[in-house]
C-alpha positions as MATLAB code, in Angstrom:
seq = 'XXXXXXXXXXXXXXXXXXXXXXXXXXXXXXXXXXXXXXXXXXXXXXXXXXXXXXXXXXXXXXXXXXXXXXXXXXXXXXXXXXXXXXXXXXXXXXXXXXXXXXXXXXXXXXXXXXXXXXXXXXXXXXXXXXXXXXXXXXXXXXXXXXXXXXXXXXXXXXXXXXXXXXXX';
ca = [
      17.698   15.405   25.369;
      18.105   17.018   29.057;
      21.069   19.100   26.664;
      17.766   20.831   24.722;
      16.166   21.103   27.714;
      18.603   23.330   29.454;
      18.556   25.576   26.582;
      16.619   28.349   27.345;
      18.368   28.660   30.709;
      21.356   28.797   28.819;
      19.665   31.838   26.961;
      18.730   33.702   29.270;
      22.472   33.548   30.776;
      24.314   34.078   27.559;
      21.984   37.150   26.410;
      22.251   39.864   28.705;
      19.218   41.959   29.019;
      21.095   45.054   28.151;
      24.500   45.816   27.257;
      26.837   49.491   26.577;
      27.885   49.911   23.304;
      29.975   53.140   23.695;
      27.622   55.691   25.041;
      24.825   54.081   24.324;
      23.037   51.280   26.417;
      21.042   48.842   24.652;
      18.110   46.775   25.524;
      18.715   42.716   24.345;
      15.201   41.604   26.278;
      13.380   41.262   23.935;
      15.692   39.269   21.565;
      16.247   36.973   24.667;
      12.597   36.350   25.028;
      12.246   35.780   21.470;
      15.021   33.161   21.813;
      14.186   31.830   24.808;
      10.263   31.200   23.659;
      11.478   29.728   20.156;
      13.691   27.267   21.986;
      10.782   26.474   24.469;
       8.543   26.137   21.086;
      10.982   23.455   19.166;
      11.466   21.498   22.553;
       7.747   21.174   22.778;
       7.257   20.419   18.893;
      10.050   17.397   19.506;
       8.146   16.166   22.561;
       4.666   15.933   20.179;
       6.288   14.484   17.830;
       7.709   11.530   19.868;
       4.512   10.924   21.407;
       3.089   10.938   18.380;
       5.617    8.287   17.393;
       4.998    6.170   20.437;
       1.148    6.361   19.582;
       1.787    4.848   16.321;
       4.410    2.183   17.634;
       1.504    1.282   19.686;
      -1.217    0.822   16.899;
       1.626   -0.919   14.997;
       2.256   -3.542   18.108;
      -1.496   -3.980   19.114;
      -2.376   -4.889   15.770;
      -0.042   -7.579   16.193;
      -1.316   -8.887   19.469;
      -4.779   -8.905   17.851;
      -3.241  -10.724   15.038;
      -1.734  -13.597   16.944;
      -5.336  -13.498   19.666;
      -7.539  -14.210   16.629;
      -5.024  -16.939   15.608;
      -5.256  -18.599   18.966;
      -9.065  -17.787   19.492;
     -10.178  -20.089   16.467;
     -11.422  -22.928   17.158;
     -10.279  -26.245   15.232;
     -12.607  -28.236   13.843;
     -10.978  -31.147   13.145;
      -7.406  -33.462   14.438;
      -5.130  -31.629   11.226;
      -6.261  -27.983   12.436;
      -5.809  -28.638   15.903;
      -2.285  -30.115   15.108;
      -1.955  -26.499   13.069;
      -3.368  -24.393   15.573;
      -0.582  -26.285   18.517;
       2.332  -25.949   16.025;
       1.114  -21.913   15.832;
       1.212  -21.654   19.166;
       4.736  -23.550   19.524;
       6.460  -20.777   17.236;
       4.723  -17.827   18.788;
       7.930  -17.262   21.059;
      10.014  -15.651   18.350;
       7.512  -13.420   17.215;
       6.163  -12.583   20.880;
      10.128  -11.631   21.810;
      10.618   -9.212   19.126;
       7.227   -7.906   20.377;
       8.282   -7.110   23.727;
      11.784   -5.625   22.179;
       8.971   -3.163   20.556;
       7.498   -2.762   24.095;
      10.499   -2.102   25.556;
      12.104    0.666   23.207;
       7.922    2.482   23.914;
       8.993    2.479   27.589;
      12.053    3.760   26.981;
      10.798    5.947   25.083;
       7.689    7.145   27.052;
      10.600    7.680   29.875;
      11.946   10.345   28.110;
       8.210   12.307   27.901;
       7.971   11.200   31.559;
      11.795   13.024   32.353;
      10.045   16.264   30.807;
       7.356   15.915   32.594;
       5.347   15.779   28.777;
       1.922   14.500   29.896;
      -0.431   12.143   26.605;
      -3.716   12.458   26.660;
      -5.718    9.610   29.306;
      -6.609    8.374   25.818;
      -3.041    7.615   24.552;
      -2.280    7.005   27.931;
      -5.043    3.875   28.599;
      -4.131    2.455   25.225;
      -0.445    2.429   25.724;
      -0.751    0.572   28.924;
      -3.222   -1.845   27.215;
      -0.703   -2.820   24.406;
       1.575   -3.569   27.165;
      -0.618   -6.188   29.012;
      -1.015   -7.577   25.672;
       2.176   -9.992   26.420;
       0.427  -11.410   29.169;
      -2.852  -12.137   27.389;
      -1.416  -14.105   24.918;
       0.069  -15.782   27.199;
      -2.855  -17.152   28.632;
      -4.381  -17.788   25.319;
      -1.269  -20.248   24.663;
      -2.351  -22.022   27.615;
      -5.811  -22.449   26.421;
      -4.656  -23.434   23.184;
      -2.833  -26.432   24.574;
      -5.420  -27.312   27.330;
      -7.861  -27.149   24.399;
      -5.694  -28.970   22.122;
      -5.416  -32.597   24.398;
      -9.257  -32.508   24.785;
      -9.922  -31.705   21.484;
      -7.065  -34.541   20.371;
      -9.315  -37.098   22.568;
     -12.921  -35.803   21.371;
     -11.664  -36.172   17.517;
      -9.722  -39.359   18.515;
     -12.754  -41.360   19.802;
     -15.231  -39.716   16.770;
     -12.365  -41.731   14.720;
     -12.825  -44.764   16.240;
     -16.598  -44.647   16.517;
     -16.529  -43.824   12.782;
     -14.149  -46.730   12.585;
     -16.399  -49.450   14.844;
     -19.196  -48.558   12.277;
     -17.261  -48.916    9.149;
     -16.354  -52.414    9.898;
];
């Protein structure tokens, strides 16, 4: 990347802005400037078009964190859903590490726009900085979920022995 970058440096160096050719001189400036700007103009169209990337990386990951928070956020309504709902939650680790491998490769990736000094719109910006507190989030929803579990285990436990009591 930094290679691309130097580029039109490298232009400017390698094209002299006139040379002799026998008696006459000639004038390369405006060649250079043509290459110079068309280098300038492809860096640029790469940097778009990884931020446009990232942008969609994020959709792709937040719409996995909402995923997972609507999983957690339902509410059981009975002993087999809460025993569903806990056994959700238990293999949520797998999925939530090749989440943050996602996150991670954004970052790196987002370092790169940073290193050229490639500024997103606050937009883009605020949103990609959302998806990554999403880890966190569902971590505390995991919490809740077994927190809610054990009281829900004893509120559907004694309904089963009151219903029990008035059977017999």
């Amino acid at each position: 990347d930094q290679h691309n970058h130097v580029g039109p440096n490298a232009v400017e160096v390698e094209v002299p802005l006139q040379m002799g050719l026998g008696l006459f001189w000639v004038s390369s400036a405006a060649v250079r400037k043509f290459l110079v700007e068309k280098h300038e103009a492809i860096a640029q169209l790469v940097l778009k078009l990884l931020a446009t990337q990232i942008k969609e990386q994020s959709k792709e990951i937040m719409l996995e964190f909402e995923k997972i928070s609507r999983a957690l956020a339902r509410k059981p309504d009975s002993i087999e859903a809460v025993a569903e709902l806990e056994e959700y939650a238990a293999g949520l680790p797998a999925t939530l590490n090749e989440l943050q491998g996602q996150l991670q490769k954004m970052q790196s990736d987002m370092g790169a726009l940073d290193d050229f000094e490639f500024s997103l719109p606050d937009e883009d910006f605020k949103g990609l900085y959302f998806v990554m507190g999403q880890p966190r989030k569902i971590d505390v929803a995991i919490e809740h979920v077994g927190t809610l579990g054990g009281e829900l285990r004893d509120k559907y436990a004694e309904e089963m022995m009151g219903e029990q009591e008035a059977f017999q």
